[in-house]
C-alpha positions as CSV (number, residue, x, y, z in Angstrom):
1,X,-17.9,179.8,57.0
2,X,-14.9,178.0,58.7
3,X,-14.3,181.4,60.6
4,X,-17.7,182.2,61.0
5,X,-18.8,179.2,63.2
6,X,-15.4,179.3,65.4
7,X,-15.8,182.9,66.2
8,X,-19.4,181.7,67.3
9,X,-18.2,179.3,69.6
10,X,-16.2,181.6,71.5
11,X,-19.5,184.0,71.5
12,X,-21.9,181.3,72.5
13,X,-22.7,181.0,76.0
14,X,-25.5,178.2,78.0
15,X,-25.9,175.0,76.9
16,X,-28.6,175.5,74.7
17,X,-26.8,177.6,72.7
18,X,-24.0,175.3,72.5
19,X,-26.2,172.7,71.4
20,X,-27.7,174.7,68.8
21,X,-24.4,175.9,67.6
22,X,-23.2,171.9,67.3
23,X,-26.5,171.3,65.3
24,X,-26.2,173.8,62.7
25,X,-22.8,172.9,62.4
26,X,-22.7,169.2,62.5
27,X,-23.1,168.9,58.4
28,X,-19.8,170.8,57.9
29,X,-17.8,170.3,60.8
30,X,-15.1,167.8,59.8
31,X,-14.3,169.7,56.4
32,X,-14.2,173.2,58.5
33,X,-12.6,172.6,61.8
34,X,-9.4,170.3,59.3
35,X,-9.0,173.6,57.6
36,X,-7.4,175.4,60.7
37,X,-5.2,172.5,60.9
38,X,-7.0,170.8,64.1
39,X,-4.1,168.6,65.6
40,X,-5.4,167.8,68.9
41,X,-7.2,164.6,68.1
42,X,-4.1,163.2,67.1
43,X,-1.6,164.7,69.4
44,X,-4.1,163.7,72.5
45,X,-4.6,160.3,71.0
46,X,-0.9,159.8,70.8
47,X,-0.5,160.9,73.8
48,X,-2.9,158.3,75.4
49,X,-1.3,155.6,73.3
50,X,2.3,156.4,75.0
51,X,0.9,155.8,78.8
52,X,-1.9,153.3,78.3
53,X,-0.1,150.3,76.4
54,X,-3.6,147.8,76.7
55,X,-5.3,149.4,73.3
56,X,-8.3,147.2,74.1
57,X,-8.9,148.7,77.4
58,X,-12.2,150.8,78.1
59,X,-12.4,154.1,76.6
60,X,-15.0,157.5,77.0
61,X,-14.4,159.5,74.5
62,X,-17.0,163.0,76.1
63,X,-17.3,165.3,74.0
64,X,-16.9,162.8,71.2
65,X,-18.2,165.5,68.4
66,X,-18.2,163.9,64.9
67,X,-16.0,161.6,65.7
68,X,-12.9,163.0,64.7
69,X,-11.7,162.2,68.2
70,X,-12.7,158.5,68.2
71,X,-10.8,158.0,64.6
72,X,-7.9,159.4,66.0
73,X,-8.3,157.1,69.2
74,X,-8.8,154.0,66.7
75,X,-6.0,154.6,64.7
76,X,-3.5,155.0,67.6
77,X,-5.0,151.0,68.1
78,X,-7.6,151.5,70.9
79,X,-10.4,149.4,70.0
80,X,-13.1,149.6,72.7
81,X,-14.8,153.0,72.0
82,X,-17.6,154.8,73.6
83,X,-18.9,158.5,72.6
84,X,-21.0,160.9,74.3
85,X,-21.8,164.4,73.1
86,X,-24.6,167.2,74.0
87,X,-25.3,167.2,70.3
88,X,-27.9,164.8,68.6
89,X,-26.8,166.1,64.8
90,X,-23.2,165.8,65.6
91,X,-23.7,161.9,67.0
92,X,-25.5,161.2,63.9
93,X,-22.2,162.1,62.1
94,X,-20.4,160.2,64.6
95,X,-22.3,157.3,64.7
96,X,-22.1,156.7,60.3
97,X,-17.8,156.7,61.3
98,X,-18.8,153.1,62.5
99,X,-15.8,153.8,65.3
100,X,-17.8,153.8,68.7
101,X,-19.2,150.7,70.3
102,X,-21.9,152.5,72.4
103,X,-23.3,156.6,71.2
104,X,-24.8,158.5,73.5
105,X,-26.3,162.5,74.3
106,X,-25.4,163.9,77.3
107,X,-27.3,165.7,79.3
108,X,-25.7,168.3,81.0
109,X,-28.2,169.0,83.8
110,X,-27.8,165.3,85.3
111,X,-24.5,163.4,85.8
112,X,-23.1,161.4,83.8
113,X,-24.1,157.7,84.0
114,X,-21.1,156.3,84.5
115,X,-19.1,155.2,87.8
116,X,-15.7,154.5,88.3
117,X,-13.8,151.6,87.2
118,X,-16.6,151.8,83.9
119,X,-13.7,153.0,81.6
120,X,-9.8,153.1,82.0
121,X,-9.4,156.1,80.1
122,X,-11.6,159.7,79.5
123,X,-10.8,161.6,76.6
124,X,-12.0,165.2,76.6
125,X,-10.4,166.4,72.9
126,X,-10.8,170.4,72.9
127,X,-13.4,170.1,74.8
128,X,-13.0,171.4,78.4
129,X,-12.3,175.2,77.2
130,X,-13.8,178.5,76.8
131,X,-16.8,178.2,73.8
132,X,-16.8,174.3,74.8
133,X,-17.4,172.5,78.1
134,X,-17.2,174.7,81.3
135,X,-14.0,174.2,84.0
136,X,-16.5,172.3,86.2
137,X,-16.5,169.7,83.6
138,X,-12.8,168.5,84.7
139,X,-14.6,167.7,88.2
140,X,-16.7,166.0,86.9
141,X,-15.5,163.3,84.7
142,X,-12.5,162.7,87.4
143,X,-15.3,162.0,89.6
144,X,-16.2,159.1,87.2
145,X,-12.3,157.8,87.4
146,X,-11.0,154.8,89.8
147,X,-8.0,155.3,91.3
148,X,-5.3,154.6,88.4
149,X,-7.2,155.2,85.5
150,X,-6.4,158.1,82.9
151,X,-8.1,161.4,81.7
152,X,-6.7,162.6,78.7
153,X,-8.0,165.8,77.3
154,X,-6.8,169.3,76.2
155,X,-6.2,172.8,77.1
156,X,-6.1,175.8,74.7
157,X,-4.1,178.9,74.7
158,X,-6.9,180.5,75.9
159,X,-8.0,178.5,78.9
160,X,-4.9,177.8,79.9
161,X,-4.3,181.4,80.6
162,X,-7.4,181.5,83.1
163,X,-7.9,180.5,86.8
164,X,-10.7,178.7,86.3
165,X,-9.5,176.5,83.8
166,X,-5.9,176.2,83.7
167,X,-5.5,177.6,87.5
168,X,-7.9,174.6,88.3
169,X,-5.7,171.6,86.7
170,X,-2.6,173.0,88.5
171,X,-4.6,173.1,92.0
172,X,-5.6,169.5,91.2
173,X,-2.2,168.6,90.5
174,X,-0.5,170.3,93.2
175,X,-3.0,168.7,96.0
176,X,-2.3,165.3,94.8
177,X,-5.7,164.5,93.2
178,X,-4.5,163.3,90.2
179,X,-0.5,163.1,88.4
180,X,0.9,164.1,85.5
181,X,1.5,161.3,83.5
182,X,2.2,163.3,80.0
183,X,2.2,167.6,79.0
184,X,2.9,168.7,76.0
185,X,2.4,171.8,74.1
186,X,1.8,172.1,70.4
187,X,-0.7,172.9,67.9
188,X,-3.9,173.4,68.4
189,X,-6.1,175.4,65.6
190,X,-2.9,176.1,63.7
191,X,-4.7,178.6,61.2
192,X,-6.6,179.8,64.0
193,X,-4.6,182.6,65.6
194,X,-6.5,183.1,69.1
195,X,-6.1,179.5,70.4
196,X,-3.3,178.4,67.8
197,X,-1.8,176.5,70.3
198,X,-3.3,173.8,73.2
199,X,-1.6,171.4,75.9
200,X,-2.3,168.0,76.1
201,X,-2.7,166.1,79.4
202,X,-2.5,162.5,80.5
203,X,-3.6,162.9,84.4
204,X,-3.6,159.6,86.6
205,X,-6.3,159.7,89.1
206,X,-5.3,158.9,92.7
């Protein structure tokens, strides 16, 4: 089933279908996506922990999932949690974690309400990527950053590899929209050959 529902998500295209997808999925998520050894949540979290040193500081966690995300965020210390996600089943999931201070389900058809200087820090764990969130996505949640404050997020082998993905982040870098705080590569689905691997990202927002 594990394989079943990942080949799916690199299949599914729309929101709607994405949405579905997350639905169906939400009940057996956690025990199928730790299978392929998942180490993003961890490695992003970590990552966020290294360059933002106030763990009580603000934090949208979009894309938020089941929560696996927010747990990892928690126990690197941060303590002020919010969670978005275009799934309802996988919030419910979330939401029983007791981790986020404020759940919500996006809508992806009207911004995000949120303006700058609302959180310190966006996390987007394996989430901006082909069979997830489209590259437009990155625009968007740096559009809800203030000058200074932090996305954190994730790219996969697979995105990485593709203009409009990994071609945009080095555009944004290279015309001084935002700057590398932290980039590392490591694993990603480690059991999960096609996107085995992902970088992680701490960007500053100028």
């Amino acid at each position: 089933m594990t394989d079943n529902f990942l080949d799916k998500v690199y299949r599914v295209s729309g929101n709607d279908g994405m949405r579905d997808l997350y639905n169906a999925w939400a009940g057996k998520y956690d025990q199928d996506i730790l299978k392929t050894g998942y180490a993003t949540p961890r490695r992003v979290a970590e990552a966020l922990a290294a360059v933002l040193p106030d763990k009580d500081a603000p934090i949208l966690d979009f894309g938020c999932g089941t929560g696996l995300s927010g747990a990892a965020l928690a126990e690197a210390g941060f303590t002020q949690i919010d969670g978005t996600d275009l799934s309802g089943e996988m919030l419910a999931v979330a939401r029983n974690k007791g981790i986020y201070n404020k759940l919500w389900e996006t809508d992806p058809s009207v911004p995000l309400p949120v303006k700058p200087g609302d959180y310190r820090a966006v996390t987007a764990i394996g989430v901006i990527s082909v069979g997830g969130a489209p590259a437009s996505v990155y625009d968007d949640l740096l559009a809800i950053l203030a000058p200074g404050d932090l996305l954190a997020f994730s790219l996969n082998d697979q995105s990485m590899a593709m203009d409009d993905y990994g071609g945009r982040l080095k555009r944004s870098i290279a015309s001084g929209e935002v700057a590398v705080r932290f980039e590392e590569y490591g694993p990603h689905l480690a059991a999960h050959g096609e996107n085995a691997g992902a970088t992680v990202y701490v960007l500053e927002r100028l």
